[in-house]
C-alpha positions as CSV (number, residue, x, y, z in Angstrom):
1,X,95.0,-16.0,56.6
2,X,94.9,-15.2,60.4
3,X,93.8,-12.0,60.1
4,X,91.2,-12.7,57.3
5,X,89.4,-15.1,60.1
6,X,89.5,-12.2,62.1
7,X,87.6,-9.9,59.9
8,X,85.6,-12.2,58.8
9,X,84.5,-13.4,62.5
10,X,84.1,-10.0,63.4
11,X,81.6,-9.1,60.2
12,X,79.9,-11.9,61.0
13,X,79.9,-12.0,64.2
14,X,80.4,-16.0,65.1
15,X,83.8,-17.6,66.1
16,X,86.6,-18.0,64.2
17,X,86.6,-21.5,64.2
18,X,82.9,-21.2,62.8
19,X,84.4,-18.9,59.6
20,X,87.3,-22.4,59.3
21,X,84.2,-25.0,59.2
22,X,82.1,-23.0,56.6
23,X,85.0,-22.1,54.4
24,X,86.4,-26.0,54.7
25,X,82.9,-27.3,53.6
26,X,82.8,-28.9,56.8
27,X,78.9,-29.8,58.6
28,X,77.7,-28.9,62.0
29,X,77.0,-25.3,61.2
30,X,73.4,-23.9,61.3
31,X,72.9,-22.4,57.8
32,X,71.6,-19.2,58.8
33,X,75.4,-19.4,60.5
34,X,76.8,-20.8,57.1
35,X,74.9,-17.5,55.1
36,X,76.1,-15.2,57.7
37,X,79.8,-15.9,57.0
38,X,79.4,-15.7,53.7
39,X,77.8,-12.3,53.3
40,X,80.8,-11.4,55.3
41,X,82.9,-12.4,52.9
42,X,80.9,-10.2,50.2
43,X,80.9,-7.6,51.7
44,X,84.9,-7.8,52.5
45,X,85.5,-8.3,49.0
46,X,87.0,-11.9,49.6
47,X,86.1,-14.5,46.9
48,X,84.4,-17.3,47.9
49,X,85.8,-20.5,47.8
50,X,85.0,-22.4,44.9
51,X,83.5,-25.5,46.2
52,X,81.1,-23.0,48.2
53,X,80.1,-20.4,45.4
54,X,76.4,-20.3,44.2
55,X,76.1,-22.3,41.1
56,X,74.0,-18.8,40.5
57,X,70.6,-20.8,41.6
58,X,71.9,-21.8,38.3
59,X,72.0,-20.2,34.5
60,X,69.5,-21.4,32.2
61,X,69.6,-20.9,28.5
62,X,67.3,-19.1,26.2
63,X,67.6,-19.8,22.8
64,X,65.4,-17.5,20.3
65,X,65.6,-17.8,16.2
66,X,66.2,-13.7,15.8
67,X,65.4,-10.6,17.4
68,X,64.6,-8.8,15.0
69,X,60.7,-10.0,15.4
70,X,59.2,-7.6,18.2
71,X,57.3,-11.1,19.8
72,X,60.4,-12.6,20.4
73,X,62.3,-9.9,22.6
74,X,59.3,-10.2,24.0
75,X,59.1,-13.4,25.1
76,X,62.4,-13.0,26.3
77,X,61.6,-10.4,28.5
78,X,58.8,-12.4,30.4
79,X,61.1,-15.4,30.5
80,X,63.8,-13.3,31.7
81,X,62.2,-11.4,34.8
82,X,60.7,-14.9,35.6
83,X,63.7,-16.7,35.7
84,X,65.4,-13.7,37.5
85,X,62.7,-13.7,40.7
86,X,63.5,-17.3,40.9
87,X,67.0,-16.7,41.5
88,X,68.2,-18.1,38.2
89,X,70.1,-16.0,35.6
90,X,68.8,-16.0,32.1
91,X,71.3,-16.2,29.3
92,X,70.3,-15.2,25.8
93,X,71.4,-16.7,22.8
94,X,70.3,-15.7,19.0
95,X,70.2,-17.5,16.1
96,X,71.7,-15.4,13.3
97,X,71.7,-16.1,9.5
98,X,75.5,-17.3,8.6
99,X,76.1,-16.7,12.3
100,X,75.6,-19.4,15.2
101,X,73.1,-22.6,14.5
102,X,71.0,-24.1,17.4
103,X,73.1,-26.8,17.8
104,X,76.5,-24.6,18.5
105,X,74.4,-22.4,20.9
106,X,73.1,-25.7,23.0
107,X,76.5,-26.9,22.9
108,X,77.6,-23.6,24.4
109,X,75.5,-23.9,27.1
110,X,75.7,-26.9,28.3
111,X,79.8,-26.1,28.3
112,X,78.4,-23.2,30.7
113,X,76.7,-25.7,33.2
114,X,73.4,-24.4,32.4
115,X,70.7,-25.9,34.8
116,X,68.1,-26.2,31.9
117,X,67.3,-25.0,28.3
118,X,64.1,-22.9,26.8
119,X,63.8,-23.2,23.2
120,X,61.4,-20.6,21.1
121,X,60.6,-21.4,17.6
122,X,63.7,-23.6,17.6
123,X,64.2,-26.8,15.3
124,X,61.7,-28.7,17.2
125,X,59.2,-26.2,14.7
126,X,60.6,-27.8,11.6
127,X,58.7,-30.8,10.0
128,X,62.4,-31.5,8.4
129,X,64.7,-31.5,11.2
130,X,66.2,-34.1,12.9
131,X,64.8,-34.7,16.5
132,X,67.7,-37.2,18.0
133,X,69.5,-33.6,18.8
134,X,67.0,-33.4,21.4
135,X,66.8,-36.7,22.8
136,X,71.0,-36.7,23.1
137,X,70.3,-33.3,25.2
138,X,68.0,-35.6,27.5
139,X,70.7,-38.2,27.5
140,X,73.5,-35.2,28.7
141,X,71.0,-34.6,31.3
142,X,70.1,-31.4,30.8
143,X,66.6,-30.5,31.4
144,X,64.7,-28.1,28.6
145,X,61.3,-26.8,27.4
146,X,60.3,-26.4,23.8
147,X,58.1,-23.3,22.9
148,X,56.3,-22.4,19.5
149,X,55.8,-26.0,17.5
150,X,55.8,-29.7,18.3
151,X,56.7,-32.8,18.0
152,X,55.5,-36.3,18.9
153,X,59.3,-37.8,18.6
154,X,60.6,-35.5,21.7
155,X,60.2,-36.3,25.5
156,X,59.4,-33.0,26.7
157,X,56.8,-30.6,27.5
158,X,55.7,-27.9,24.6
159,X,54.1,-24.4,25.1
160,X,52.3,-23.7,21.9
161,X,49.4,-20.8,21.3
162,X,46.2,-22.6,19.7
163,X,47.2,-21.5,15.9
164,X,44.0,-23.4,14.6
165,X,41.7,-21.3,16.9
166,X,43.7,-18.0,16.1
167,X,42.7,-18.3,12.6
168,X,39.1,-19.4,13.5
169,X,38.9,-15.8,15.0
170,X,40.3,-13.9,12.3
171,X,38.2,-15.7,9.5
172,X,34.9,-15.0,11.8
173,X,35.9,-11.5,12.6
174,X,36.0,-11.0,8.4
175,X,33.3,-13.0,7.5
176,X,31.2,-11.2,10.0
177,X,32.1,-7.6,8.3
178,X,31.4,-9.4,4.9
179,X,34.3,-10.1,3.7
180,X,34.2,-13.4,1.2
181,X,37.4,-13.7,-0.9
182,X,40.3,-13.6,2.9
183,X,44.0,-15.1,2.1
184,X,46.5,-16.5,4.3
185,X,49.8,-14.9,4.0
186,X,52.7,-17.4,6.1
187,X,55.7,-18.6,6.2
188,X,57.4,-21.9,4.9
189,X,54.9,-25.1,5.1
190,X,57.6,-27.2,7.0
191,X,57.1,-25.2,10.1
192,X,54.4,-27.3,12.9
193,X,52.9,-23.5,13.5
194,X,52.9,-23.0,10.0
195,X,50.6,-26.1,9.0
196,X,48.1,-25.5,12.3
197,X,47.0,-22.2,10.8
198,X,46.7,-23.4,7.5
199,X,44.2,-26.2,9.3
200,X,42.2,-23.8,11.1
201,X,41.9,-21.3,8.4
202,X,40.8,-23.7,5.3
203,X,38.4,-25.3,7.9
204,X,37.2,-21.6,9.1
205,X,36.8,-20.3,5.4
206,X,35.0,-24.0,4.5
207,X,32.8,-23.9,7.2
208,X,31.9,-19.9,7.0
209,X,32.2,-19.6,3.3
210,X,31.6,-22.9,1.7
211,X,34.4,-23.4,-0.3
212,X,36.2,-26.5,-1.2
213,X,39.7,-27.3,0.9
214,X,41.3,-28.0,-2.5
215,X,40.5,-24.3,-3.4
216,X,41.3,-22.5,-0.7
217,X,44.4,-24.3,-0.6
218,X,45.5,-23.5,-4.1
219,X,44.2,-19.8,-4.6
220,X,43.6,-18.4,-0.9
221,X,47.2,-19.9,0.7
222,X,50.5,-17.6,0.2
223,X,53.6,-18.9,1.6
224,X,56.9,-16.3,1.9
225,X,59.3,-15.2,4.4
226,X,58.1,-14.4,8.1
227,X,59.4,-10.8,6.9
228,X,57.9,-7.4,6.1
229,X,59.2,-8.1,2.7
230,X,57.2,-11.5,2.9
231,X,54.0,-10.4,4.0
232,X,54.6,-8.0,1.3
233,X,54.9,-10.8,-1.5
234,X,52.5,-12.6,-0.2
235,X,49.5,-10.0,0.2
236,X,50.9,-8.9,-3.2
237,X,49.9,-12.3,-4.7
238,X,46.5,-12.7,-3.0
239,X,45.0,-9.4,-4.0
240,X,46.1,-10.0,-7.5
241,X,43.8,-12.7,-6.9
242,X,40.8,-11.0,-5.5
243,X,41.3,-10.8,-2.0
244,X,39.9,-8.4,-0.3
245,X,41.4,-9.5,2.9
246,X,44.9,-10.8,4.1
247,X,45.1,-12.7,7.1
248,X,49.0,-13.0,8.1
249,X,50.8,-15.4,10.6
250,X,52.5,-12.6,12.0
251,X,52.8,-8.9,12.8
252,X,55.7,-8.1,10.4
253,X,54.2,-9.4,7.4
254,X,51.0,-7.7,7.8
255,X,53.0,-4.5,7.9
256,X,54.3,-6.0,4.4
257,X,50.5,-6.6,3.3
258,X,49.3,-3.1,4.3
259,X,52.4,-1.4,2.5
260,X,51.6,-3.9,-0.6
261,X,47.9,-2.6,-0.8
262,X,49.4,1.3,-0.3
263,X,51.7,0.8,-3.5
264,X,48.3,-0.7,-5.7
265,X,46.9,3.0,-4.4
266,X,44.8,1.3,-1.9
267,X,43.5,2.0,1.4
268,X,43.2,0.0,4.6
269,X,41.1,-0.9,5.6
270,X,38.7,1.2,3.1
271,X,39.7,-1.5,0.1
272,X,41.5,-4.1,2.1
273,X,41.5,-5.6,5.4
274,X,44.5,-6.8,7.1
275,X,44.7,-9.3,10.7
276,X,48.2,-9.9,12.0
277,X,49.5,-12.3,14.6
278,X,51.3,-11.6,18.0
279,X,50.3,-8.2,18.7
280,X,53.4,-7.2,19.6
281,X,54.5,-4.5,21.1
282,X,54.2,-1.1,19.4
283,X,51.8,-2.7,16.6
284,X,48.7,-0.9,18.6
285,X,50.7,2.4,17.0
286,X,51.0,1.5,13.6
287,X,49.0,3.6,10.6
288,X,46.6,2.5,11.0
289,X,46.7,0.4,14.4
290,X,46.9,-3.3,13.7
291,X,43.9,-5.5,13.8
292,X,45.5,-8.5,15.1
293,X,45.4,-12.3,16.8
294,X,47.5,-12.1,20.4
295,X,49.5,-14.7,21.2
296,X,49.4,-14.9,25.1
297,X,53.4,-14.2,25.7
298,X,52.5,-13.7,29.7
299,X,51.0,-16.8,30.1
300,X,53.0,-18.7,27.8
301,X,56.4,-17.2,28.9
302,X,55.3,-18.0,32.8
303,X,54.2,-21.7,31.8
304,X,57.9,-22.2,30.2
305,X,59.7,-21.3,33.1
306,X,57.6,-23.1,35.4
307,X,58.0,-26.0,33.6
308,X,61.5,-26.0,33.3
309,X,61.6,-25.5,37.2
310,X,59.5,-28.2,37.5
311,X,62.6,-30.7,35.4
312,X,64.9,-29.1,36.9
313,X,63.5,-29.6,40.3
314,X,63.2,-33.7,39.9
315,X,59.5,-33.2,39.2
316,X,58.6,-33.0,35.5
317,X,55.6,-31.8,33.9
318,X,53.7,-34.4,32.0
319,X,55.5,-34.5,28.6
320,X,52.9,-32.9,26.5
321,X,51.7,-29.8,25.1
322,X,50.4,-27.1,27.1
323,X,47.7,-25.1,24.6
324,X,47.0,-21.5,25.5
325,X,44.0,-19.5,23.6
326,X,44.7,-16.3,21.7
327,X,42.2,-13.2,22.1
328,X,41.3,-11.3,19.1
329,X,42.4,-7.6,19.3
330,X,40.2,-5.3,16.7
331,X,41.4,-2.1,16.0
332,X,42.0,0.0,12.3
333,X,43.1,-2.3,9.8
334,X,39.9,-4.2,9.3
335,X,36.2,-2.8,7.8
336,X,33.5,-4.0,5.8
337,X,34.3,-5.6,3.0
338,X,32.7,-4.8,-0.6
339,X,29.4,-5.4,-1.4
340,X,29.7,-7.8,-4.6
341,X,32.7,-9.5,-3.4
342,X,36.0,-8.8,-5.4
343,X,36.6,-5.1,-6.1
């Protein structure tokens, strides 16, 4: 032990009886002193004592429904190298069908001593699900930041894109090319995200269009599977009921609606329009490039990991909702529509 004092004194160059105090925990060292020694240690390969390592500036959990979904490795990826230039270490966890739920994923976490929680599209999106698991995570003391839907029963702050406005651009961006007969293809209605752009698009295609809410409800809404294979279905189901454009609540299933209109024999977007959601990455490269809504993942990604800083710190955000506005991003899967509405 002797001689490890030594070394370490040496490395660091401070008294041996300085290494003793830091290692013991004890006060009454400067703490440029205190980092000095322990780089020494580092780089001598000894381990820190336990009461003295890092809890790494902390871990903090990410928690995304799938990765199969370009946006949400995405997302992960800004929270990530945020987290990581604030000297936290990100730890993903997925959601897999038949494989880990959200609950045994939080649970995991807070086992590892996480210093906080970032949910994305997580139960806190689902109209059906039971909120108390989130209010018990308050209770634990853990501090967290919910990402992609909403709800009035949690105490915490939301990042959300404005879903409402989104489909307010795409409807106006196909009205304006003459378009009249647009769908909505999206996923289940229990889903916060889900019912938003059903508001903004039946109050778009009202407004623009003139018809009734109860029609465009029941003839111009498809719900499916946030798939390929349910954009597919979906699109499948509107054209067969004269529309001559598909509006999709994500990327993946407007790749479903534009291989739907190729097996009819039609073109996009020379006989049908299609608008995706996210623009994520890659969809810019897509035959043809994607027309598309995109959801601000900088902005949004940044704002959850300041917030969650912010509980973490002792200073919490107001809990709300923090709203951030989507761009339009026109490119090849939209034209004029026909002439005399349906084809």
């Amino acid at each position: 032990m002797t001689a490890r004092l030594a070394d370490i004194a040496a490395q660091a160059g401070v008294s041996e009886a300085t290494v003793s105090r830091v290692l013991n925990g004890k006060p009454g060292v400067a703490s440029t002193t205190r980092e000095s020694v322990l780089a020494a240690l580092d780089v001598l390969g000894y381990e820190r004592p336990v009461k003295l390592r890092r809890r790494s500036a902390g871990l903090v959990g990410l928690i995304t429904p799938e990765l199969e979904n370009p946006i949400f490795p995405a997302l992960a990826q800004v929270i990530g190298q945020a987290l990581t230039r604030q000297g936290y270490t990100p730890v993903l966890a997925t959601q897999t069908p038949g494989g880990s739920t959200e609950d045994e994923l939080t649970e995991m976490l807070v086992d590892r001593g996480v210093s906080g929680i970032i949910f994305v599209s997580g139960l806190h999106a689902d109209t059906t699900a039971d909120m108390q698991r989130y209010e018990k995570l308050r209770a634990q003391g853990v501090p967290f930041v919910l990402v992609d839907g909403f709800s009035p029963q949690v105490q915490a702050p939301f990042i959300s894109p404005d879903d409402r406005a989104a489909m307010q651009l795409a409807v106006t961006h196909l009205v304006s090319l003459g378009h009249t007969r647009i769908g909505l293809a999206l996923g289940p209605r229990r889903f916060v995200p889900v019912l938003r752009k059903i508001e903004g698009f039946v109050k778009a295609v009202r407004d623009q269009l003139g018809l009734s809410e109860q029609q465009i409800e029941s003839e111009l809404v498809q719900h499916s599977l946030y798939t390929l294979e349910g954009g597919q279905a979906a699109a499948s189901a509107l054209m067969d009921r004269g529309c001559t454009a598909v509006v999709c609540a994500s990327d993946m299933m407007a790749l479903g609606a534009i291989r739907a209109a190729r097996q009819r024999g039609l073109e996009v977007p020379d006989d049908v329009s299609v608008v995706g959601f996210d623009d994520s990455p890659l969809i810019a490269f897509t035959d043809p490039p994607l027309t598309t809504v995109r959801k601000p993942v900088p902005a949004m990604g940044q704002a959850a990991v300041r917030t969650l800083l912010e509980e973490i710190g002792g200073t919490p955000a107001p809990h709300s909702e923090f709203v951030f506005m989507p761009e339009l991003v026109v490119r090849g899967s939209t034209a004029a529509g026909p002439l005399h509405g349906s084809p």
